[in-house]
C-alpha positions as CSV (number, residue, x, y, z in Angstrom):
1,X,3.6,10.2,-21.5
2,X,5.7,12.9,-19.4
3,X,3.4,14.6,-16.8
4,X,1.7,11.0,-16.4
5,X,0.8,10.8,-12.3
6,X,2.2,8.1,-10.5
7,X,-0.1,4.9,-10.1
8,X,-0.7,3.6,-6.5
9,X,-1.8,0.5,-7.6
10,X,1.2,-0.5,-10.2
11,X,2.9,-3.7,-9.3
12,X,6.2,-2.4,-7.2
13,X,3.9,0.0,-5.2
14,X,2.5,-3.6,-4.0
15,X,5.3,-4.9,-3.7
16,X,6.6,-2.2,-0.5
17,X,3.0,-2.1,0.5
18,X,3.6,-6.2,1.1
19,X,0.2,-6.7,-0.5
20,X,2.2,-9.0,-3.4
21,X,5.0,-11.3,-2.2
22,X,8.7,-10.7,-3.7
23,X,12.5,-12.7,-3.2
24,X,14.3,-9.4,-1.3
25,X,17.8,-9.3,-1.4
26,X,18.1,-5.8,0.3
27,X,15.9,-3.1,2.0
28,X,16.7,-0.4,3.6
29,X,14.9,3.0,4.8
30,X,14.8,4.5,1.1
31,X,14.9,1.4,-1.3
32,X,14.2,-2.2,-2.2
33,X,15.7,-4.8,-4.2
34,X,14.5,-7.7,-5.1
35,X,14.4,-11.0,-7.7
36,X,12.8,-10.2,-11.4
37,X,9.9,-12.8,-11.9
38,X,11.4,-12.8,-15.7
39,X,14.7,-12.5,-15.7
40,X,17.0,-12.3,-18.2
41,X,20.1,-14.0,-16.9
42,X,20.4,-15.7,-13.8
43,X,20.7,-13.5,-11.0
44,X,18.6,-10.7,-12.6
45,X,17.4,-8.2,-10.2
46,X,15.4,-4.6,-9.6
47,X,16.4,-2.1,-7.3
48,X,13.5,0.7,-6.6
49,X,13.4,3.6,-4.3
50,X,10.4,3.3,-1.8
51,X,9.5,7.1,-2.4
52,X,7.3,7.2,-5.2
53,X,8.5,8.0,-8.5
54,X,7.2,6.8,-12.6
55,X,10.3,7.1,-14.0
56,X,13.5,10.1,-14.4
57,X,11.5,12.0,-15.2
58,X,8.8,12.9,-12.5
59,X,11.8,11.6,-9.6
60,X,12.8,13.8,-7.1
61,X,16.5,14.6,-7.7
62,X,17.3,13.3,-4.0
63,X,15.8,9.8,-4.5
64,X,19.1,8.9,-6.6
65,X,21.0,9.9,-3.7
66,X,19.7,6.9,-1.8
67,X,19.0,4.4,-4.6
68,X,22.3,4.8,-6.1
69,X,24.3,3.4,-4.0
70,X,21.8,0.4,-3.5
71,X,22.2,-0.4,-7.5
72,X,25.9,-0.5,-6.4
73,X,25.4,-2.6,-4.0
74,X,23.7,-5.1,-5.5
75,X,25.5,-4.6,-9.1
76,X,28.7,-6.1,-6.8
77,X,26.8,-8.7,-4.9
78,X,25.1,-10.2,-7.9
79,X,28.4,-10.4,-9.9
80,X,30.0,-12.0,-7.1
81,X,27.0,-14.5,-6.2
82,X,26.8,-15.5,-9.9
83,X,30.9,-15.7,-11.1
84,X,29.7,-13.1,-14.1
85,X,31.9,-11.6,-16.2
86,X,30.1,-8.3,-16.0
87,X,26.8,-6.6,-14.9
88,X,24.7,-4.4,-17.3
89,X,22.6,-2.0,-15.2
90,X,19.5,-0.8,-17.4
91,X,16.7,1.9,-16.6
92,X,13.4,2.3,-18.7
93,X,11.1,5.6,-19.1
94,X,7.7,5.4,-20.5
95,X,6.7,3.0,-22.9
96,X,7.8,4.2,-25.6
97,X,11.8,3.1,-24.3
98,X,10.5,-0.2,-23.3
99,X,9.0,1.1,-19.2
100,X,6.5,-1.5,-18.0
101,X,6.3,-1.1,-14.8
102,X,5.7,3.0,-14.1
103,X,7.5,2.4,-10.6
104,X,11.0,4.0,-11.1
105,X,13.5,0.9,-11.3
106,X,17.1,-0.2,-12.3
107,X,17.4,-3.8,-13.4
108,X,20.7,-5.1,-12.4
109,X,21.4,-7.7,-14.4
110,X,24.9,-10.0,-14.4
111,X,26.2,-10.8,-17.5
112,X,28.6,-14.1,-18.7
113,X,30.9,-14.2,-22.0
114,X,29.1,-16.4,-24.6
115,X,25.7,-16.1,-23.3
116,X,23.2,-14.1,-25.1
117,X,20.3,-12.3,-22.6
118,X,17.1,-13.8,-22.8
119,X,13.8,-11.2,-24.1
120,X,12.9,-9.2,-21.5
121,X,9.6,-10.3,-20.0
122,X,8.7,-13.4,-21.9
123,X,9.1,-16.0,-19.3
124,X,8.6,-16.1,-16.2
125,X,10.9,-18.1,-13.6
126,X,10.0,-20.9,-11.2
127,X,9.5,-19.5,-7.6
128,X,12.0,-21.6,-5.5
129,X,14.8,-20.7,-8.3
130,X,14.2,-17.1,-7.1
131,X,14.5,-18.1,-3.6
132,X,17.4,-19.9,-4.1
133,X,19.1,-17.0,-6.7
134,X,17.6,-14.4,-3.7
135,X,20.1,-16.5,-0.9
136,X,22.8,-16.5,-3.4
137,X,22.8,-12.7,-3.9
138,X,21.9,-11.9,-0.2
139,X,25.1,-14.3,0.9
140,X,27.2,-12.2,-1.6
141,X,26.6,-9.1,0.3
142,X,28.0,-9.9,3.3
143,X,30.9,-9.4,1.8
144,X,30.5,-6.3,0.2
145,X,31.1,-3.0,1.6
């Protein structure tokens, strides 16, 4: 619920503490992004802002500033990596929307003509895919400005 403190211990906060390994495509001072364990189409990914935050409603105007522009970023690389046709950019707050993870996160997630999504968080994907999908996305940016 809204007014909910922010959890030091959730899964992402892990994640930028290094205490739980990830496939990082991108980090800079203010955010990370990284592979989603279950994706939902190949190339899936979550971008998060390294300042703590639950969710829109308890983030501090500024962080979007900084992790917009990262979303961008990878939104660009991830269609390019993975030929998509398209890249749906989806955002969660509390559980009652579908929030699972109380670490403010966009999932960037590339989309292909014909091919349905799979469920979110139902399955989750073999490590050296991630890797491998991780390099693909990483490449990708080189080229993007």
């Amino acid at each position: 619920m809204q007014g909910t403190p922010y959890d030091p211990d959730n899964i992402f906060a892990k994640i930028l503490r290094g205490e739980i390994p990830s496939h990082a495509v991108y980090e800079d001072e203010h955010t990370l992004a990284f592979m989603d364990v279950m994706p939902q189409s190949e190339g899936h990914t979550l971008v998060i802002p390294k300042t703590p935050s639950r969710n829109i409603f308890d983030a501090d105007p500024t962080t979007f500033m900084w992790l917009m522009p990262t979303v961008q970023k990878i939104a660009k690389a991830s269609k390019k990596a993975f030929h998509a046709n398209g890249v749906r950019v989806v955002q969660f707050n509390e559980a009652g929307s579908g929030q699972t993870v109380f670490h403010l996160h966009f999932h960037v997630i590339p989309t292909y003509d014909g091919v349905e999504l799979k469920l979110h968080a139902r399955q989750q994907e073999d490590g050296g895919h991630l890797a491998h999908n991780a390099e693909m996305i990483r490449e990708a940016l080189k080229f993007i400005s």
